[in-house]
C-alpha positions as CSV (number, residue, x, y, z in Angstrom):
1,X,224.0,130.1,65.7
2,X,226.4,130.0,62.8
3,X,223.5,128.7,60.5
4,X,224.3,130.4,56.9
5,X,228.0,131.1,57.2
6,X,229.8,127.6,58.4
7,X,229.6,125.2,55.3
8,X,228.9,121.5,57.1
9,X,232.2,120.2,58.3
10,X,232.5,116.3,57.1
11,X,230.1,114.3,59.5
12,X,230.8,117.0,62.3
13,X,229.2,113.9,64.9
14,X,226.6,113.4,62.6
15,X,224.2,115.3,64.7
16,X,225.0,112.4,67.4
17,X,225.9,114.7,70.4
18,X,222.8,116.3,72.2
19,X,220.6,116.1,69.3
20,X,217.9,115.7,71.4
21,X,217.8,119.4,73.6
22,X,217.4,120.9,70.2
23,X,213.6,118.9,70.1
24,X,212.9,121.4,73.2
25,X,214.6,124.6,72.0
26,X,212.1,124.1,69.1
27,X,209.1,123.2,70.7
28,X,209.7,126.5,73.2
29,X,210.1,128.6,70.1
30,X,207.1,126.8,68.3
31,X,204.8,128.0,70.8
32,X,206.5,131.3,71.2
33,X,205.5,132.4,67.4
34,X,202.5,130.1,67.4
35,X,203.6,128.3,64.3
36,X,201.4,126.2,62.3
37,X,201.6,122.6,62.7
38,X,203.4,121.5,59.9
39,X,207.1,123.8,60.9
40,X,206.9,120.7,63.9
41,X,208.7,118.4,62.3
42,X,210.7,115.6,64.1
43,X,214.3,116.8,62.7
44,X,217.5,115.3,62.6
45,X,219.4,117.6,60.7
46,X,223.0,118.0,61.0
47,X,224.5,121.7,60.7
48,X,228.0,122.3,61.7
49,X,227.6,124.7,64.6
50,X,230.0,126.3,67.1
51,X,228.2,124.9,70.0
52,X,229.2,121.3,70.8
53,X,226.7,119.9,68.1
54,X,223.8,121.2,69.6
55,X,221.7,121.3,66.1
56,X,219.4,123.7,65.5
57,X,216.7,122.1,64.0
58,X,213.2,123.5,62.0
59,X,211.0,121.6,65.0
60,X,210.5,118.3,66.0
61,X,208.1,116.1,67.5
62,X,207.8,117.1,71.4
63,X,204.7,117.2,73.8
64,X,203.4,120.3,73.9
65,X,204.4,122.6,77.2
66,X,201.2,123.8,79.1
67,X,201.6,127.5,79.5
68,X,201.0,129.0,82.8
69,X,202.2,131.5,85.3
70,X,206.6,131.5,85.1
71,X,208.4,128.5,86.6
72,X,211.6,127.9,87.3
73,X,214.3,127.1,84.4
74,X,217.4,126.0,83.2
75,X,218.9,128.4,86.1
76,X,218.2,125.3,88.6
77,X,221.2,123.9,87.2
78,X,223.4,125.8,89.5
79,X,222.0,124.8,93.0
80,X,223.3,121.2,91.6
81,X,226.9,120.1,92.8
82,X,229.2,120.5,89.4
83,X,231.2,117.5,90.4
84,X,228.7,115.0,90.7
85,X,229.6,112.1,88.8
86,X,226.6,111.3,86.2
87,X,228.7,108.4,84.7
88,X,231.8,106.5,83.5
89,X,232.8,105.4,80.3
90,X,235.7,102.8,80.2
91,X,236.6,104.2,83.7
92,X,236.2,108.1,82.7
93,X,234.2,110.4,84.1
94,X,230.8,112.5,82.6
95,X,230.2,115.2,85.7
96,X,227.1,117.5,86.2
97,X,229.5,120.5,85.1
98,X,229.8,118.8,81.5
99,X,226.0,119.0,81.2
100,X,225.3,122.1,82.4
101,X,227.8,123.9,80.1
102,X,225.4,122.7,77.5
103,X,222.3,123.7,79.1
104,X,223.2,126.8,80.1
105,X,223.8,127.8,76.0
106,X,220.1,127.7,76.5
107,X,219.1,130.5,79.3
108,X,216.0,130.2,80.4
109,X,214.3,128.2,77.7
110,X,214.1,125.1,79.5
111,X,211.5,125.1,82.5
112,X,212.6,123.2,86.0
113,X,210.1,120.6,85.0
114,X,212.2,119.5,81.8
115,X,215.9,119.1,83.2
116,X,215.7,115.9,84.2
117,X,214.8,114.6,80.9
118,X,216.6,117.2,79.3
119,X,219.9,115.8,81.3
120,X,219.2,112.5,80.5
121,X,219.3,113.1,76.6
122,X,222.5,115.8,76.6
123,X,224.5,112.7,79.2
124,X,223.3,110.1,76.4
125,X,225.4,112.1,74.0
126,X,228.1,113.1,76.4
127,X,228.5,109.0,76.4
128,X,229.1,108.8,72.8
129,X,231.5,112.0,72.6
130,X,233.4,110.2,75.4
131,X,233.5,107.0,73.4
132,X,234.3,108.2,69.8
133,X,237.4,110.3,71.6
134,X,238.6,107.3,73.3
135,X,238.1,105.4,70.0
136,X,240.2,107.7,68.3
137,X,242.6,108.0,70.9
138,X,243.4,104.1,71.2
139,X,243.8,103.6,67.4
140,X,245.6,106.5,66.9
141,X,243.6,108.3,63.7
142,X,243.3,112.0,65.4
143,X,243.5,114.6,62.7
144,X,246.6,116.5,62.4
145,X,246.9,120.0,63.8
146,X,247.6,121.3,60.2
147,X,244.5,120.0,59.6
148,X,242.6,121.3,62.2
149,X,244.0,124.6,62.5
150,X,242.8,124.7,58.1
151,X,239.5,124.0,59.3
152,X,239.7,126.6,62.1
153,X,240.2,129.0,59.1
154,X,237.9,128.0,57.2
155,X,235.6,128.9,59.6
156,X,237.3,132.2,60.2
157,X,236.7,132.9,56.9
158,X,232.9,132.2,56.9
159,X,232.4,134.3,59.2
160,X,233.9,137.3,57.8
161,X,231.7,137.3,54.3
162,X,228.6,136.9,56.7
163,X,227.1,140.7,57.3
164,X,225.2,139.7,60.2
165,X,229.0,138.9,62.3
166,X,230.8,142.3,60.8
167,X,233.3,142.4,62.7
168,X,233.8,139.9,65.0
169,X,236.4,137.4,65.9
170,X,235.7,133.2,66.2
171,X,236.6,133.6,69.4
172,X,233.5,136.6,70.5
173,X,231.0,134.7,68.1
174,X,231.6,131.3,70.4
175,X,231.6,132.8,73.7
176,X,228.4,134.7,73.2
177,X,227.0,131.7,72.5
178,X,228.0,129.8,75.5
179,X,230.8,127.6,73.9
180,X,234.5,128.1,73.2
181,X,237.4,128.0,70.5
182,X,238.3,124.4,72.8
183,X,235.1,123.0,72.0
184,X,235.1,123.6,68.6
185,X,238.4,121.8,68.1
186,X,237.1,119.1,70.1
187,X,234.5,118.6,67.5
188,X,236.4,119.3,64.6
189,X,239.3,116.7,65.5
190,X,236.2,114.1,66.1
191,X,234.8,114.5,62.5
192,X,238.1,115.1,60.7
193,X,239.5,112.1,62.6
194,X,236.5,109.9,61.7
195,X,236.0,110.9,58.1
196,X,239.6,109.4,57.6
197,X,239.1,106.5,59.5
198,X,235.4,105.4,57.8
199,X,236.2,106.9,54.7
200,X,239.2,105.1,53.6
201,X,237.1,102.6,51.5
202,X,234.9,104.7,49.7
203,X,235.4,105.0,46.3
204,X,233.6,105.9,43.6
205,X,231.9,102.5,42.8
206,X,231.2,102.7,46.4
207,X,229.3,105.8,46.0
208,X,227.8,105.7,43.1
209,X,226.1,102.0,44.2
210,X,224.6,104.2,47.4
211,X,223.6,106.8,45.1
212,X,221.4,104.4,42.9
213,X,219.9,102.9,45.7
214,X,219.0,106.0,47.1
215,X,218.0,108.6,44.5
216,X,214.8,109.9,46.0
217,X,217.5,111.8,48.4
218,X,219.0,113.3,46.0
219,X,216.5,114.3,43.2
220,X,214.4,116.3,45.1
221,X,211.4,114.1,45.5
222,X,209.4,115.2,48.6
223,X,206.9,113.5,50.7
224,X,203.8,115.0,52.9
225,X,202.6,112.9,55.8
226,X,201.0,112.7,58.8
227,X,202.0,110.9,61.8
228,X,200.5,110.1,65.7
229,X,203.4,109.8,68.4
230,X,203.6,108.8,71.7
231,X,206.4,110.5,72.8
232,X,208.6,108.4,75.1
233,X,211.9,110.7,75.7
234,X,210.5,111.4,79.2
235,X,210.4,107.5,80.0
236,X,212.6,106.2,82.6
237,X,211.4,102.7,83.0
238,X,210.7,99.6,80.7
239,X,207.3,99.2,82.1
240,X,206.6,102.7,80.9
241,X,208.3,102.2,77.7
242,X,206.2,99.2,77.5
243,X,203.1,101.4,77.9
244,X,204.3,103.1,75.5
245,X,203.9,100.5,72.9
246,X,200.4,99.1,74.2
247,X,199.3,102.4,73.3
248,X,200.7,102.9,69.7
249,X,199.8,99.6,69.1
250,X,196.3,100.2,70.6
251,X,195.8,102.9,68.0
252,X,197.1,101.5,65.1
253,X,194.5,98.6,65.7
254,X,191.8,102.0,65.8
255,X,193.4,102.9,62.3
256,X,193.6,99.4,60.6
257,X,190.0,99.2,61.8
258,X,188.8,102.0,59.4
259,X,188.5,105.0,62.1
260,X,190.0,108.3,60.6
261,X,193.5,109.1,61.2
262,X,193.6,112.9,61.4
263,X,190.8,112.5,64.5
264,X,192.7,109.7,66.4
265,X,195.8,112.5,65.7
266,X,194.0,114.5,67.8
267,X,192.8,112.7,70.1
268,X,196.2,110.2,70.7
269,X,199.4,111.9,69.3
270,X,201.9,113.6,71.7
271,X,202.9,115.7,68.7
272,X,201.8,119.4,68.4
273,X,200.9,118.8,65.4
274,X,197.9,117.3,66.2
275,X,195.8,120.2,66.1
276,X,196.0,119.9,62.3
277,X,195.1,115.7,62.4
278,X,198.8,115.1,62.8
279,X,199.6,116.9,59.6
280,X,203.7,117.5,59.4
281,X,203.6,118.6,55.2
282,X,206.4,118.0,53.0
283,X,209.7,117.0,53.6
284,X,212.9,115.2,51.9
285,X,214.4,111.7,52.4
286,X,217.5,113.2,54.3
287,X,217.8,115.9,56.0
288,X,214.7,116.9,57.1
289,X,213.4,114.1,59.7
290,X,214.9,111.7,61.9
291,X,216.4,108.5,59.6
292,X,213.5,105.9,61.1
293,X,210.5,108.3,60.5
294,X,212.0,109.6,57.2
295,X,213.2,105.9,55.8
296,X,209.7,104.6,56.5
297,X,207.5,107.8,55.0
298,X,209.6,107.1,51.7
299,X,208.5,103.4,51.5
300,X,204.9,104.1,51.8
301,X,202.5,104.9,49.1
302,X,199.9,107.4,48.8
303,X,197.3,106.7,51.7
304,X,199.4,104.1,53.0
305,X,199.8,103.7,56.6
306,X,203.2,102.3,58.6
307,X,203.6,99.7,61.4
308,X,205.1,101.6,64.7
309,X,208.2,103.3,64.0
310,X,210.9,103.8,66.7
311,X,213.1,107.2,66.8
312,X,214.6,109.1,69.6
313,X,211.4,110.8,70.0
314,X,209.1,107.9,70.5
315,X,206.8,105.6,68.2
316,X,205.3,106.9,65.2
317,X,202.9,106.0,63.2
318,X,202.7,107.6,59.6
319,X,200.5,107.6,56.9
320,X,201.6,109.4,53.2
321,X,198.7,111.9,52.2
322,X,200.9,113.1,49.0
323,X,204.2,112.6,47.3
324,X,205.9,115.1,44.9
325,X,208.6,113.3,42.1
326,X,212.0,115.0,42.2
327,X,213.9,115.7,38.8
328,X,217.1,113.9,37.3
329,X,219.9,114.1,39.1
330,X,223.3,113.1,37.8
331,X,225.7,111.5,40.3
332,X,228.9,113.5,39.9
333,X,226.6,116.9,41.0
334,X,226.0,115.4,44.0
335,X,228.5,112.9,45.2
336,X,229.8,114.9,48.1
337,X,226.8,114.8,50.0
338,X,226.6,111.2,48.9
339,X,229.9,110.8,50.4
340,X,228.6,112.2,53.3
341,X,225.1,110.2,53.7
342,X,227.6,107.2,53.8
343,X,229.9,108.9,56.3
344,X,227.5,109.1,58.8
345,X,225.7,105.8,58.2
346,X,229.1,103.9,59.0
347,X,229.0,106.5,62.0
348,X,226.4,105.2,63.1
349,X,227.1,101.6,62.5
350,X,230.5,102.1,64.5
351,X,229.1,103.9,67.4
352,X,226.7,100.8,67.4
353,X,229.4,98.7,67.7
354,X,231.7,100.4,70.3
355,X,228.8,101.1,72.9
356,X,228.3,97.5,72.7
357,X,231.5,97.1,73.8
358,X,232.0,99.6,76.3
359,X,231.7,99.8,80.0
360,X,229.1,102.5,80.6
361,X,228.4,102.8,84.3
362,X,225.2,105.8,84.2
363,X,224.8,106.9,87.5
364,X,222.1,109.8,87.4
């Protein structure tokens, strides 16, 4: 939405909340233009964004959506009672309402067919935006209001040097895009509060240590692969999501037995990028693709092929057709985004650790 004008705001979530409506949003505009192949990428990108963290990604891996005549949409939402309870976190409540706000951000995008899983994946983050406020609510780190009212400004300020909002307030840009100046904060008081908490430790040695181990993100080295998914985001069960597996194990045992990858691509992979042999082109080490996918495509050598890989999207497998060396990099023209790498690795560590310990009673 605000993609060019709001600078990334610390972690921001770290594209945690509802990351996974934006692998729709981008399938539905994939086949709008009729893209090629390799703009389907499966993304993970974090952008700070007006809209509750609902990123907006280049494309990501998603099953293809059979066109036909016009179906229903995200406008079934409203026939649904708004204060159904979907599920409590340590004893407070996620309701249908919450979920629908986001889903209505997206008109008529989704088709009737695609709520349910849609739901499921915006109420998975709903869970950890419920538990990350109550986290910093109990051990009292939330960000000042000096500080949130600077970043508030800062965003007011973005917006005014960008030509394409002339004009217009915060408040107008947010509410024609479905969200509101509340939200916003919400988000903002989440990162600021948790870049203080996780980032108290980091110093310099700290970061510099991360950067050396992880040049390749940072020096502009870029990697082009291929990849065969069986998408699972649509599972419900564990004996489907144990069909799941069968299968991507059943077609690595095709590749490891010598058959081309590209045609079992085409034949197997969930992805629409199968029509080019499962071709997604170059991408960086972050950024770009989801942390598993990406993590493993940088370990692999040319005309390697990986074991399954598991991301939010399903199991992978990749194989590296090409790989393009970065240029020297020094540390200190870079260590903010090293800083924030870290931030949101410890993020994701803690969320780790307080779902474990939470009481999470899903109900839909």
């Amino acid at each position: 939405m605000l993609k060019g004008c709001m600078k990334p705001l610390g972690i921001i979530l770290g594209g945690i909340l509802c990351i996974q409506i934006s692998a729709f949003t981008a399938e539905t505009d994939t086949k709008k233009a009729s893209t090629p192949a390799k703009e389907v990428k499966p993304v993970q990108k974090t952008e700070m964004k007006a809209e509750a963290k609902v990123e907006t990604p280049k494309g990501e891996t998603k099953a293809e959506v059979k066109e036909s005549k016009p179906k229903e949409t995200a406008s079934g939402i409203k026939e649904q009672d708004p204060n159904k309870i979907l599920a409590t976190v340590n004893g407070e409540n996620i309701i249908q309402k919450d979920v629908n706000h986001i889903i209505s951000r997206f008109g008529n995008q989704i088709p009737a067919e695609q709520i349910p899983a849609v739901t499921k994946q915006i109420l998975d983050g709903l869970i950890t935006q419920k538990l990350l406020t109550q986290f910093i609510r109990d051990n009292k780190i939330e960000a000042s209001k000096a500080d949130i009212e600077t970043e508030l400004n800062k965003v007011r300020e973005d917006i005014k040097s960008n030509p394409g909002l002339a004009g217009q307030t915060l408040e107008q840009v947010l509410e024609s895009h479905g969200s509101s100046i509340d939200d916003l904060k919400r988000d903002i008081v989440i990162s600021l509060s948790l870049e203080k908490y996780l980032g108290k430790d980091l110093d310099d040695k700290k970061l510099k240590a991360y950067f050396d181990q992880n040049k390749a993100a940072y020096d502009g080295t870029e990697v082009k692969a291929s990849h065969i998914l069986v998408d699972t985001r649509a599972m419900k069960t564990d004996a489907e999501l144990s069909q799941a597996m069968d299968k991507i194990k059943k077609v690595k045992g095709e590749v490891d037995a010598g058959k081309d990858f590209a045609e079992l691509a085409k034949q197997y992979s969930d992805c629409p990028s199968k029509e080019k042999g499962g071709d997604l082109g170059f991408f960086k080490r972050k950024g770009q693709m989801a942390e598993p996918f990406a993590d493993a495509a940088f370990t692999l050598k040319v005309g390697q092929i990986s074991d399954p890989v598991k991301t939010n999207f399903g199991y992978h497998i990749i194989k590296v057709t090409e790989i393009k060396k970065g240029t020297d990099v020094k540390f200190d023209d870079v260590k903010q985004n090293v800083k924030q790498d870290l931030l949101q690795e410890k993020a994701q560590v803690l969320i780790t650790q307080i779902r474990q310990k939470a009481k999470i009673d899903i109900k839909a």
